[in-house]
C-alpha positions as CSV (number, residue, x, y, z in Angstrom):
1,X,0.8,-52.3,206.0
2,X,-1.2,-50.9,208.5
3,X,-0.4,-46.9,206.5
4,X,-1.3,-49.0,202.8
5,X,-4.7,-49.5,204.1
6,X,-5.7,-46.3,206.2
7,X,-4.6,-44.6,202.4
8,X,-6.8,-46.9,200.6
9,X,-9.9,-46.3,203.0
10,X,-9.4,-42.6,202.5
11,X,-9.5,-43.3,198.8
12,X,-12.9,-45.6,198.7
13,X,-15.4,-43.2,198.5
14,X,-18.8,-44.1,198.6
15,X,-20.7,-45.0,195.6
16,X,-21.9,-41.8,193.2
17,X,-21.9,-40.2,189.8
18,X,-19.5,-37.1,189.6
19,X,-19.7,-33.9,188.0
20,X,-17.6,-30.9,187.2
21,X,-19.9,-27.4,186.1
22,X,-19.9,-24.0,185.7
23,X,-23.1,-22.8,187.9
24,X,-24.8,-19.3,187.6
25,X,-22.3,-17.3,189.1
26,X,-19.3,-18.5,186.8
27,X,-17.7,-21.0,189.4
28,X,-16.1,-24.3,188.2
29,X,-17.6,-26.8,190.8
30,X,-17.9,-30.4,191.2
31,X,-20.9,-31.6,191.5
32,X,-23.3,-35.1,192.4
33,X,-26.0,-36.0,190.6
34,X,-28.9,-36.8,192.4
35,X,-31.7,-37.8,190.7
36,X,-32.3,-35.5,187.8
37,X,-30.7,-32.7,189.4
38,X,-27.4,-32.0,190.8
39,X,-26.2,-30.9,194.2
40,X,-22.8,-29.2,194.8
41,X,-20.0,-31.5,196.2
42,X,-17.1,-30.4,198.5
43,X,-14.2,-32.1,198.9
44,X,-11.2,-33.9,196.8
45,X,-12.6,-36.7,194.8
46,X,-8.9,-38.7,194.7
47,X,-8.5,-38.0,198.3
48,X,-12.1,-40.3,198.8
49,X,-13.3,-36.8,201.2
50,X,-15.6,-35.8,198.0
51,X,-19.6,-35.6,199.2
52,X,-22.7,-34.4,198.7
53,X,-23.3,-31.0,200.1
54,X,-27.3,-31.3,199.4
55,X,-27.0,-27.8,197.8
56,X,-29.0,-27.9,195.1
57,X,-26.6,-26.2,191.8
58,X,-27.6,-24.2,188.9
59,X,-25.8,-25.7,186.1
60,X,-24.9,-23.5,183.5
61,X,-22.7,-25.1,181.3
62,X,-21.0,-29.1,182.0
63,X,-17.0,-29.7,182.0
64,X,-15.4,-33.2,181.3
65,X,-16.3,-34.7,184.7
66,X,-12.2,-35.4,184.9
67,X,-9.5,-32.9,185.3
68,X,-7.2,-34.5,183.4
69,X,-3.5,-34.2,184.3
70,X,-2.9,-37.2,181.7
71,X,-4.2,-39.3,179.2
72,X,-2.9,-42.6,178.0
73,X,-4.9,-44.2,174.7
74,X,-5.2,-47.8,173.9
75,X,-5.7,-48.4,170.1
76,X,-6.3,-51.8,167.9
77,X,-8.0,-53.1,171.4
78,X,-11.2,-55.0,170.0
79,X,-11.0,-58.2,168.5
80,X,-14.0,-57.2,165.8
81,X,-12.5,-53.7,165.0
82,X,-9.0,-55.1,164.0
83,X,-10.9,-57.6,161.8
84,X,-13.1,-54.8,160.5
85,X,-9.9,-53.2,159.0
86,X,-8.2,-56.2,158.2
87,X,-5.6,-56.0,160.9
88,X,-3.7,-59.0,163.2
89,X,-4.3,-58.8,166.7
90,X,-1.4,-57.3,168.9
91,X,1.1,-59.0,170.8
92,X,1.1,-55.4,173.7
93,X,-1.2,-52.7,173.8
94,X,-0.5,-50.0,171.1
95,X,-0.3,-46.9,173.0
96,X,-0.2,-43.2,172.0
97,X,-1.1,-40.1,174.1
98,X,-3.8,-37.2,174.0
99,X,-2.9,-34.0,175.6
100,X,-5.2,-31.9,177.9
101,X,-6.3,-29.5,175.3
102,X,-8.2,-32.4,173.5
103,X,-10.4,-32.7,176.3
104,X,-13.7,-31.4,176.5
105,X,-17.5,-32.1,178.0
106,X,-20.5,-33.7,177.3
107,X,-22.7,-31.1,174.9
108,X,-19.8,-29.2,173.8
109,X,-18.8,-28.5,169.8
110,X,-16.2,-30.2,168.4
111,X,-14.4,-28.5,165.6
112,X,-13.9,-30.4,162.1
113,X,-10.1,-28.8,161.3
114,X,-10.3,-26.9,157.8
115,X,-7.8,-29.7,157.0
116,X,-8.7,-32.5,158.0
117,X,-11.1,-34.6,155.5
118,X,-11.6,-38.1,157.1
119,X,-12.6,-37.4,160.6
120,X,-14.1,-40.3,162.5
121,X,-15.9,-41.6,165.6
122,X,-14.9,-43.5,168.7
123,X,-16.6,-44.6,171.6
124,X,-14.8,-45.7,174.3
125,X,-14.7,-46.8,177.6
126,X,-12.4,-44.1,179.7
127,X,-10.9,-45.2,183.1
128,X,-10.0,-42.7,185.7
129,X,-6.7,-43.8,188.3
130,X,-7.5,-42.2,191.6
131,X,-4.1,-42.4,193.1
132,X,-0.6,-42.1,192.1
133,X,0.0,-45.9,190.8
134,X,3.3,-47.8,189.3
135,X,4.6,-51.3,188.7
136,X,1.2,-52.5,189.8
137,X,0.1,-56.1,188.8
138,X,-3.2,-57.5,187.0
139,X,-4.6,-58.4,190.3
140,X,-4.2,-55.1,192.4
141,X,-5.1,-52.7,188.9
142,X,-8.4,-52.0,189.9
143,X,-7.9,-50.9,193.5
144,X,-6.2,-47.5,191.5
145,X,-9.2,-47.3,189.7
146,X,-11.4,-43.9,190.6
147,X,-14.4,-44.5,188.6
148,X,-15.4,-44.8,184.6
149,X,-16.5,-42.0,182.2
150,X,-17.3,-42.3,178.4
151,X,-15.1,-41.0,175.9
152,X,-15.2,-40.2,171.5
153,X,-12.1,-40.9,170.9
154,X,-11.7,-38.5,167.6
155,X,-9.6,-39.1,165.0
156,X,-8.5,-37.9,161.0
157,X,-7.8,-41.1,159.2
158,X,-5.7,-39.0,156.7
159,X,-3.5,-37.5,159.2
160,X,-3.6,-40.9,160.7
161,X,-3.1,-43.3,157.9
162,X,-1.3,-41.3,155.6
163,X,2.6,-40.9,155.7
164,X,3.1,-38.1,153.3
165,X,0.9,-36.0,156.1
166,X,2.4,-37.2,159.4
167,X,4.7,-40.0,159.1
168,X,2.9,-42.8,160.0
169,X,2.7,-42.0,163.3
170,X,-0.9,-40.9,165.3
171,X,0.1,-38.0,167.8
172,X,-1.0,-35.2,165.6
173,X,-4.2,-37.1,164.0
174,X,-5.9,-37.6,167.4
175,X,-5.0,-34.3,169.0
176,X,-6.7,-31.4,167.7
177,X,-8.7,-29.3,170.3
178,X,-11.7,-31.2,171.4
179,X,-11.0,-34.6,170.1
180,X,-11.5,-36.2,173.4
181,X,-15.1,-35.3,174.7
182,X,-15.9,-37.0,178.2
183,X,-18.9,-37.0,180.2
184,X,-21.7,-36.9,181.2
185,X,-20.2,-38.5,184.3
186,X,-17.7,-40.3,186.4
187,X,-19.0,-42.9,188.0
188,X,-17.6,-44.1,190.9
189,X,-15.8,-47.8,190.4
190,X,-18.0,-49.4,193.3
191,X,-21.1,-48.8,190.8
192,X,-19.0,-50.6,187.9
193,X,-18.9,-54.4,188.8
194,X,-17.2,-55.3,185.9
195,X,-15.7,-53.2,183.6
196,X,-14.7,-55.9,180.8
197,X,-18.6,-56.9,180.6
198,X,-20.1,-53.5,179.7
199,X,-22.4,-52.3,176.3
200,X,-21.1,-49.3,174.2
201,X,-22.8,-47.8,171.5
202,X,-22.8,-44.9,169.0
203,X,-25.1,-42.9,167.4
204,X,-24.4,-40.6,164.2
205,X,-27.3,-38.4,163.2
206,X,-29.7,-40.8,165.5
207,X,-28.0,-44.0,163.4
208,X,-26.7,-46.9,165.3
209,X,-23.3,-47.0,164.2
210,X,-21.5,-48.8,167.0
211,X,-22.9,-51.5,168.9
212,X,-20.6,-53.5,170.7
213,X,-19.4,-54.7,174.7
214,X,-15.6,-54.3,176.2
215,X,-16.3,-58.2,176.4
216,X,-14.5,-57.7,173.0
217,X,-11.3,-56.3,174.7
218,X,-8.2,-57.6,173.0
219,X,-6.5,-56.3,176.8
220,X,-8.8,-56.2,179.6
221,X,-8.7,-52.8,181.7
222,X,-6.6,-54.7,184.2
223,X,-4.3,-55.7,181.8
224,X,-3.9,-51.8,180.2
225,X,-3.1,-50.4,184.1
226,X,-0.9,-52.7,184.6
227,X,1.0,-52.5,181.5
228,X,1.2,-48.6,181.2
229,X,2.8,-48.6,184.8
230,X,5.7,-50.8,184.0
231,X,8.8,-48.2,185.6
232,X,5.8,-45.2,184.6
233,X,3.9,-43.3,187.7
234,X,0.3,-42.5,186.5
235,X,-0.7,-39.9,189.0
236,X,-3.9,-39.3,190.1
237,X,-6.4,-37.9,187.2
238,X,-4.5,-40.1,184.6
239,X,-7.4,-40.9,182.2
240,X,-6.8,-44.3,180.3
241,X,-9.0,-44.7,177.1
242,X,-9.4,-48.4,176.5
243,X,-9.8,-48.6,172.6
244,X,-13.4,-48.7,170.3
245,X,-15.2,-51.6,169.1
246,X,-16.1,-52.0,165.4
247,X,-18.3,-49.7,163.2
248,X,-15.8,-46.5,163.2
249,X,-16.5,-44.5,159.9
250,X,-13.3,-46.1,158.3
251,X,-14.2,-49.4,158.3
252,X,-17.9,-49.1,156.6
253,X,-18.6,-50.0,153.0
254,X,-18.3,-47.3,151.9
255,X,-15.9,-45.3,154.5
256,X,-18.1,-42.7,156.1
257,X,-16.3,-39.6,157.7
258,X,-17.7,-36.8,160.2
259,X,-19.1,-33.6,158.7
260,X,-20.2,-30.3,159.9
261,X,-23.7,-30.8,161.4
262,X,-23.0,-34.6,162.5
263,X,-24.8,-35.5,165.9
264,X,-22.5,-37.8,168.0
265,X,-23.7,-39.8,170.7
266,X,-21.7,-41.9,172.7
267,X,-23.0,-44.3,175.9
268,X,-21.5,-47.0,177.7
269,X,-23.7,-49.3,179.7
270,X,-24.2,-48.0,183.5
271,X,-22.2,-44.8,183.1
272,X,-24.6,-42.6,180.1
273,X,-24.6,-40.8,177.2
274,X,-21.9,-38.3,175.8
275,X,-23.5,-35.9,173.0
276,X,-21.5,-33.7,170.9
277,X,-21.7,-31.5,167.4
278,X,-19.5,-31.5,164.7
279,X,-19.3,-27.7,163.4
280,X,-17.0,-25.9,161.0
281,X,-13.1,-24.4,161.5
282,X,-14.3,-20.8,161.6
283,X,-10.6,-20.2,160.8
284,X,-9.7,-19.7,157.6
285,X,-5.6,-18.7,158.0
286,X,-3.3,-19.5,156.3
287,X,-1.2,-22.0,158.4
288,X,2.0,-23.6,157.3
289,X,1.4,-27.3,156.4
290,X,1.9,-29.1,152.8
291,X,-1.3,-30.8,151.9
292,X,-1.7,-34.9,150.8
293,X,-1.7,-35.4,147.1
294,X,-3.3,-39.1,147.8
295,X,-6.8,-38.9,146.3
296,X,-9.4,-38.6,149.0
C-alpha cells in the first residue's frame, strides 16, 4: 500500500496546461503555457516530475500536446447524436481504434483524401491515461487520468457507412493521416473538476455547428476507462476519445460534408480551441481501390 501511494504522488503533478513544440532551433519540446506565452518544461509529464523551467520558448510550429502510444475511440456516445441519426442507444460502448499516424496538432492541415466524398466533423472530448492502468473500476478511473485535450474526430461517411467500400466496418474511414487533430493543450486533470459536465462546440467556416456538453454522455468518462481495461493494459499516453455530440455534417437537413478550404474549430469548455484546414490530396496516383457505385 504504502509503494501504491508513493507512485500515485509521483504521478500528481501540479496543476498546468501542457504543450509539445518545435522551437527556433528545430527541437521537439514540451512546453507550459504561461500566460500568453510559453516556457520550456523539463521533465516526464506521466512520471508527475514535468515543470516549468521559466525559459521563455520560441514556438515555431505546435505538436498534438500528446505523444500518443494509443488511441481507443468511443462512438454512438451522446444521447442527442444517436437520435440525430435515428439510432437506439447502446447497451456497451462501441469501440474502434485510430492509429498514431492520424494524429496531428492544433493549426495543422488536414488532407480531404482524393477519394473520399463525405468527410465530416467531430468534436470531442480526448482523455489522456497517465499511467499504465487495467481492470480498474468506475470509482478509481480517474486517478489514471493525466489531463484532457480536445480532439476532431474525422471521419468519411462513405467509407464509413457504405459496405460495398469497406464492409461495414469503421477502421479504414476514420484513419487517414490527420484525422485526429489534438490540441491546443493538455490540461492537467486537477484543472478539470468534472469531466461529464463540460461545453463543446464546433465551428465550420465561423458557423456554429456543434453546440453541446458531455452532460449528454451515453457512458460517462469513468465508465469508458473502466470498460476498455477489462483484461486490456492502457499504458501511459493511451488517448481515449469519448464520442461527439449532435450537429456532425451527416445528420443536417441536408447532409453537409467537409470541403477543401473548410475552417474547423473545435473547443471544449476549460481546455481551448483546436483550429484546423481542410486542403486538397495533392496526390493524384493511381492507387488500387474499386470505387462505390451508390449515388452520392
Amino acid at each position: 500500500l504504502k509503494f501504491r501511494q508513493v507512485v500515485q504522488s509521483l504521478f500528481v503533478a501540479a496543476a498546468m496546461r501542457i504543450v509539445r513544440f518545435v522551437d527556433d532551433q528545430g527541437v521537439t519540446s514540451y512546453g507550459v503555457e504561461a500566460n500568453s506565452a510559453v516556457n520550456y518544461a523539463e521533465g516526464c509529464p506521466y512520471a508527475g516530475t514535468l515543470k516549468d523551467t521559466g525559459k521563455a520558448a520560441k514556438v515555431s510550429k505546435l505538436l498534438s500536446p500528446v505523444d500518443c502510444t494509443t488511441m481507443f475511440c468511443i462512438g454512438l456516445n451522446y444521447r442527442k447524436h444517436a437520435d440525430e441519426l435515428g439510432l437506439p442507444y447502446p447497451k456497451n460502448p462501441i469501440v474502434f481504434t485510430k492509429v498514431r499516424g492520424c494524429v496531428t496538432g492544433p493549426g495543422a492541415d488536414v488532407v480531404k483524401p482524393r477519394i473520399v466524398n463525405k468527410m465530416d466533423w467531430e468534436v470531442e472530448l480526448a482523455v489522456v491515461i497517465g499511467k499504465d492502468c487495467k481492470d480498474v473500476s468506475e470509482a478509481d478511473a480517474l486517478k489514471y487520468v493525466l489531463g484532457y485535450t480536445v480532439a476532431n474526430d474525422l471521419s468519411t461517411r462513405d467509407w464509413q457507412k457504405q459496405p460495398e467500400l469497406a464492409g461495414g466496418q469503421w477502421t479504414y474511414s476514420k484513419n487517414f493521416d490527420g484525422f485526429a487533430p489534438l490540441g491546443p493543450a493538455l490540461v492537467t486533470a486537477d484543472e478539470i473538476s468534472d469531466p461529464n459536465s463540460l461545453a463543446l462546440k464546433t465551428w465550420i467556416n465561423g458557423e456554429l455547428m456543434q453546440d453541446s456538453a458531455t452532460s449528454d454522455f451515453i457512458f460517462n468518462v469513468q465508465q469508458c476507462i473502466s470498460f476498455l481495461s477489462i483484461g486490456n493494459t492502457l499504458p501511459a499516453g493511451t488517448v481515449i476519445l469519448t464520442g461527439t455530440p449532435f450537429g456532425v455534417g451527416e445528420g443536417l437537413k441536408p447532409p453537409r460534408f467537409l470541403a477543401p478550404g473548410d475552417d474547423m474549430v473545435c473547443e471544449v469548455e476549460g481546455i481551448g480551441r483546436l483550429q484546423n484546414k481542410v486542403v486538397a490530396d495533392p496526390s493524384d496516383v493511381k492507387c488500387y481501390h474499386n470505387p462505390s457505385e451508390a449515388k452520392l
